[in-house]
N, C-alpha and C positions, 0 to 999 in steps of 0.2 A: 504494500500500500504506500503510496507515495505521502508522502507528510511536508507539506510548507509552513514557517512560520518566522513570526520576525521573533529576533533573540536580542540582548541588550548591543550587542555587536554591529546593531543597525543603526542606535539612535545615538546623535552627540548631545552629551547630559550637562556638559558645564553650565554652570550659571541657569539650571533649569529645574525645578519643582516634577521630582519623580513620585506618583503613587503606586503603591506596592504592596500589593495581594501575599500574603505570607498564612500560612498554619501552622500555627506554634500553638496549638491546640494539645497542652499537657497534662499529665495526671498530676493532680492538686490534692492536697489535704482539706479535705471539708473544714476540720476543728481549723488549724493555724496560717492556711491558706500556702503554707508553704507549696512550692514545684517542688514535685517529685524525680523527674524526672526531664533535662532537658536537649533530650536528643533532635527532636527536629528542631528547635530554638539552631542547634549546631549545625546541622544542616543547611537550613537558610542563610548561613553568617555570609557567606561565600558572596550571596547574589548581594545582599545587602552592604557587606565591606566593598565590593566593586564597583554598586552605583554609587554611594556616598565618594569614594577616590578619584570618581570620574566627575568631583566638582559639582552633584545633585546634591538637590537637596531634597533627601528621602524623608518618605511619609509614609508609614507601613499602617496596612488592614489586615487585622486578624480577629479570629475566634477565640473562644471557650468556653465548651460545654454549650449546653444548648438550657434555654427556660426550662425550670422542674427539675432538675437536676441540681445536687449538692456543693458541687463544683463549677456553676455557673458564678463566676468573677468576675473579676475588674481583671481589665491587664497591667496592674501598676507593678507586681510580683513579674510579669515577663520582662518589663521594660528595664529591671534590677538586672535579672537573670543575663538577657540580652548584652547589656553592659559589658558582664563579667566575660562573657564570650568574644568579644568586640573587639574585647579591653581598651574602646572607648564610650563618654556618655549615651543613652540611647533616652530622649526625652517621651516624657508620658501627661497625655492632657485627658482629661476625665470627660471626653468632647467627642463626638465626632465627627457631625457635618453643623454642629451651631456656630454660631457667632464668633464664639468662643477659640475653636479651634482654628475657623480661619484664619483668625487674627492673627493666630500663632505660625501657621503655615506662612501667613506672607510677611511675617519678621524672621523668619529662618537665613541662616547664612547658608551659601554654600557647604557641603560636609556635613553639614547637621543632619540628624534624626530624631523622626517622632514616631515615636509608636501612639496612636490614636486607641481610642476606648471601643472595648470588644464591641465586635458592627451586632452581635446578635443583642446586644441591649434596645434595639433598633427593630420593631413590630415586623416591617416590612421584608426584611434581611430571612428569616424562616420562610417563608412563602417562596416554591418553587414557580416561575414563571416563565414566560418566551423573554429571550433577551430584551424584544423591544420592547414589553411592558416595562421590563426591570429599569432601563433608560429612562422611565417616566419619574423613577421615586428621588424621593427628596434627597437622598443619598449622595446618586449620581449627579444629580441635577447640581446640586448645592458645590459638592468640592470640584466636579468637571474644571470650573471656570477657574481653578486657584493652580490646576495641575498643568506641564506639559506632556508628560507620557503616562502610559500604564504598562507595567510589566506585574503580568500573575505568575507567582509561584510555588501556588497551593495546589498542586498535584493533587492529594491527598482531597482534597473538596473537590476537583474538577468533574464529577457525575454529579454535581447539584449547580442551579442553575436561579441562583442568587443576586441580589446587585451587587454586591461588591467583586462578584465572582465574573459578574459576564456584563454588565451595565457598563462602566469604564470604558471597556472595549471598541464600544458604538460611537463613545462621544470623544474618544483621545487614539492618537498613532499610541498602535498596542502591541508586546511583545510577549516572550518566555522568559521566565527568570532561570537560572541553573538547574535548579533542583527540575524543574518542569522540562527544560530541554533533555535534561539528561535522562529523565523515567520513560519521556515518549521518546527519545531515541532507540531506548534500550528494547523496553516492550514495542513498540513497532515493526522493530528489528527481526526482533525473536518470535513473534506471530506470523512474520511476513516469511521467513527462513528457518521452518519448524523441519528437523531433521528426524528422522525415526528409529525404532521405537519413540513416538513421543507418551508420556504419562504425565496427567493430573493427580494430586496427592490435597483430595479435598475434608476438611475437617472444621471442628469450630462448632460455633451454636447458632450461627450463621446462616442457617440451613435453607433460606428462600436463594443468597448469593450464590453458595453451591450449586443446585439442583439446576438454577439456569444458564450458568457454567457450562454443569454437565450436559444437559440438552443441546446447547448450542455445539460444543464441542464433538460430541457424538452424531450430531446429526450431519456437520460437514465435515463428518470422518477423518478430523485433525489428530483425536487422538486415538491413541492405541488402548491404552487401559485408565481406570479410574479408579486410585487408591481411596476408598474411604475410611473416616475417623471419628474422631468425637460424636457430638449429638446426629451428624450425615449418616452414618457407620450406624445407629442406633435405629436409625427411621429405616434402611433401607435392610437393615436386621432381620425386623419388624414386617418390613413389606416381602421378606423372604419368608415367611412364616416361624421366623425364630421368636420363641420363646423368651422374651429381653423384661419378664416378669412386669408384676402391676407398676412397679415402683417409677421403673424406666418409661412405661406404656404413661402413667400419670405426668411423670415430667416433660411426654413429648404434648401433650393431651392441654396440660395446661398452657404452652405457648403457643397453642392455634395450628398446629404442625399435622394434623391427621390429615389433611388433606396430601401431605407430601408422601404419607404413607402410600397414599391409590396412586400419584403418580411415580411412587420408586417402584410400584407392581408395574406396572405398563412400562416401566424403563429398562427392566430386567427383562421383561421379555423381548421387547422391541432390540436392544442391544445385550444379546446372552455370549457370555463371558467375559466382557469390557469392564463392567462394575466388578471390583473385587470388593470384599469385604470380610470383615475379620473373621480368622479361623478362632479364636480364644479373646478374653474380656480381662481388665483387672477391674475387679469392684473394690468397693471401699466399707469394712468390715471391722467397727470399733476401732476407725479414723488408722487403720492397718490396711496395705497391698494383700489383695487376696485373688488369685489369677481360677480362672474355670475357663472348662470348652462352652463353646456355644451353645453345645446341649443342653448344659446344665447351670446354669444362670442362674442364682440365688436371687433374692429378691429383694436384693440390696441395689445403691447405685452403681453405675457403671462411669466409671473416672478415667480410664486408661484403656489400650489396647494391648491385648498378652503377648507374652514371650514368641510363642509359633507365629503370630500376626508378621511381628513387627522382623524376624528374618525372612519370612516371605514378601515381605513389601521393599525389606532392604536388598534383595536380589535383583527383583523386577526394577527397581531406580538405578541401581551400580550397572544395570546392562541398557538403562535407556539413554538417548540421544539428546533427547529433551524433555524437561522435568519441568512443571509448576506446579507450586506447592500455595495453598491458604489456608490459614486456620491450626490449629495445636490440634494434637492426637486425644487430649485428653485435658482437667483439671494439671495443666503443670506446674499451678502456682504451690500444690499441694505434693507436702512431706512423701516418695513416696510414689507418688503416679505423674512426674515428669518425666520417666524414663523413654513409653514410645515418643513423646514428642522429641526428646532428645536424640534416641535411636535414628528416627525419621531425619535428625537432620545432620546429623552427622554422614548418615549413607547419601544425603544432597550433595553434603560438601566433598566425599571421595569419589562420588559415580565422575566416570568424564563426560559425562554429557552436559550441553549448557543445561544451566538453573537458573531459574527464577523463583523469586520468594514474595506473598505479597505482605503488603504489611499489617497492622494489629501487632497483635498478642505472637503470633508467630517471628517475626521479624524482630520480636523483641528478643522473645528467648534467644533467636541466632545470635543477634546482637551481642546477649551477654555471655552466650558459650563462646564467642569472641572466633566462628567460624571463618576460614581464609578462600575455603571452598568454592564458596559459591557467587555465581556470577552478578548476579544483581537481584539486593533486596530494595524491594520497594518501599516507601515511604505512607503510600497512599493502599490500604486495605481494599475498601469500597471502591473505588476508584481504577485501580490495576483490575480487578476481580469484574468488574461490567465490563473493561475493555478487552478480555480473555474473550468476555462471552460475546463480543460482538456488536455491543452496546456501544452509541453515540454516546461521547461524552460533551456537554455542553459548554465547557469552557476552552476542549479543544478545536469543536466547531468554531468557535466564533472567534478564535485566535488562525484559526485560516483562512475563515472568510474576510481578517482585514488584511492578510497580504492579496486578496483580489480585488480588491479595492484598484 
């Protein structure tokens, strides 16, 4: 697939007011507000030390968390964080498109940055819309006039279709920022140049992401086989007539997931032998690893995938060509039943076939097993995982419709 778009390498930034799409969307302490963790903050430093060098003067939009949620903040903790990564100031205005902020935007010197106040404190920011509605909100309306460019390089959001995300775009010369050139070069790449054996290695609690994955992928016979895991592994168990007890049947039951049951039946048979799925389980038995065959499945929960699984899937990856992998095998945050996720990824990182990882929860754990293996982990979960399946992503649409312009 052919892919155009403009990258900061187009636009001359001196002496120019750059806006800048960033997701540094991190895990936060509800009690003390502290960041947990600030891997994408590290990630984005890249695009944002570059346009600040180049004489802009940067204006970063970002996330956190979403309304109803516990960890719906202020970014005045990222703007700290930021800093420290920078290791220079990174300013923070509790504003984003009032009075307030502009003011502050058009006193900026060259070199300067502001990190503006999380866009999702802002009604309109939640509501997925067509780019040209989003064009219309006070957002884009208000800062357009204060900015000269747009560079987005929220990967990681780019299958939602936002104003900050895709509005910009319409009314400013718009580009990619690093982290964004670098994801769609890499997955474009590796969709476009699938070598085979190719295998999916689908897992998580994710399980609408998966299954349309899997559909899309089996239907245009890209892939070879289909590792599944976690809560995926448990529905399609289930739709194999395994016995995955009340406990597992109640936990898929209570998040609206029975329907994925009727269609992992119609997927097994429609593609028979493609879906693999686990020979053995680890349940979790007085907060203890306790491994059984499929047979015989106690009626406890299911946290892990067993020992015979997890060599039979490490076979199948060390002989294939090309490997994408989403989602943990299992609870891996728990004492215990990290092992197939850990197994799964270590056989990613020795197979010679390229890899891809996407990101969440999986990409973290690679992260911290500090993996050398593997080809490219993505940043973007939801994101990487619609563009496997074949899905428009809305902020890459609209960053190529402005090099047609």
């Amino acid at each position: 697939m052919s892919l155009q778009f403009f990258t900061i390498d187009d636009f001359d930034m001196e002496n120019k007011t750059v806006l800048v799409r960033v997701d540094i969307n991190s895990p936060v302490d509800p009690n003390s507000g502290t960041i947990l963790d600030d891997t994408r903050m590290k990630l984005h430093a890249q695009t944002i030390a570059e346009i600040s060098k180049k004489g802009a003067k940067t204006v970063l939009l970002a996330h956190q968390s979403r309304p109803g949620k516990n960890d719906f903040t202020t970014m005045e903790e990222h703007s700290k964080a930021l800093s420290n990564i920078l290791k220079r100031s990174v300013d923070y205005i509790d504003d984003i498109f009032g009075s307030a902020a502009r003011k502050k935007i058009k006193r900026m010197d060259n070199g300067d940055i502001l990190l503006l106040e999380n866009v999702r404190f802002y009604s309109e920011e939640i509501l997925n819309r067509e780019p040209s509605e989003q064009v219309k909100t006070h957002m884009v309306q208000k800062l357009s006039p204060v900015a000269d460019y747009f560079i987005n390089d929220a990967f990681a959001a780019a299958h939602r279709s936002q104003p900050s995300l895709v509005g910009f775009a319409l009314t400013l010369p718009s580009g990619a920022g690093r982290v964004m050139e670098n994801e769609l070069n890499s997955l474009y790449s590796a969709v476009d140049n699938v070598k085979r054996p190719c295998v999916y290695v689908l897992g998580g609690v994710k399980v609408d992401d998966s299954i349309m994955v899997m559909e899309n992928v089996l239907k245009n016979g890209s892939a070879d086989y289909i590792l599944t895991t976690g809560l995926v592994a448990n529905i399609f168990l289930w739709a194999s007539d395994v016995n995955i007890r009340k406990y597992n049947r109640k936990f898929i039951e209570d998040r609206g997931y029975c329907d994925f049951v009727k269609k992992g039946k119609q997927m097994l048979k429609k593609f028979k032998g493609k879906i693999k799925m686990p020979l053995d389980v680890a349940v979790c038995v007085d907060d203890k690893r306790e491994e059984h065959k499929i047979k015989d499945i106690p009626n406890q929960p299911i946290f892990d995938i067993g020992t015979e699984t997890i060599k039979e899937y490490a076979k199948i990856i060390r002989d294939a060509k090309t490997i994408f992998a989403n989602g943990p095998a299992g609870v891996f945050e728990k004492e215990g039943f990290s092992i197939g996720t850990e197994d799964i990824l270590n056989a990613i990182a020795s197979s010679p076939g390229y890899s891809i990882i996407g990101g969440g929860h999986l990409a973290a754990a690679a992260s911290h097993m500090g993996l050398s293996g593997i080809n490219h982990i993505s940043s973007g979960g939801g994101a990487s995982i619609n563009l496997l399946a074949g899905e428009k992503l809305p902020v890459v649409e609209v960053l190529k419709e402005v090099t047609l312009k």
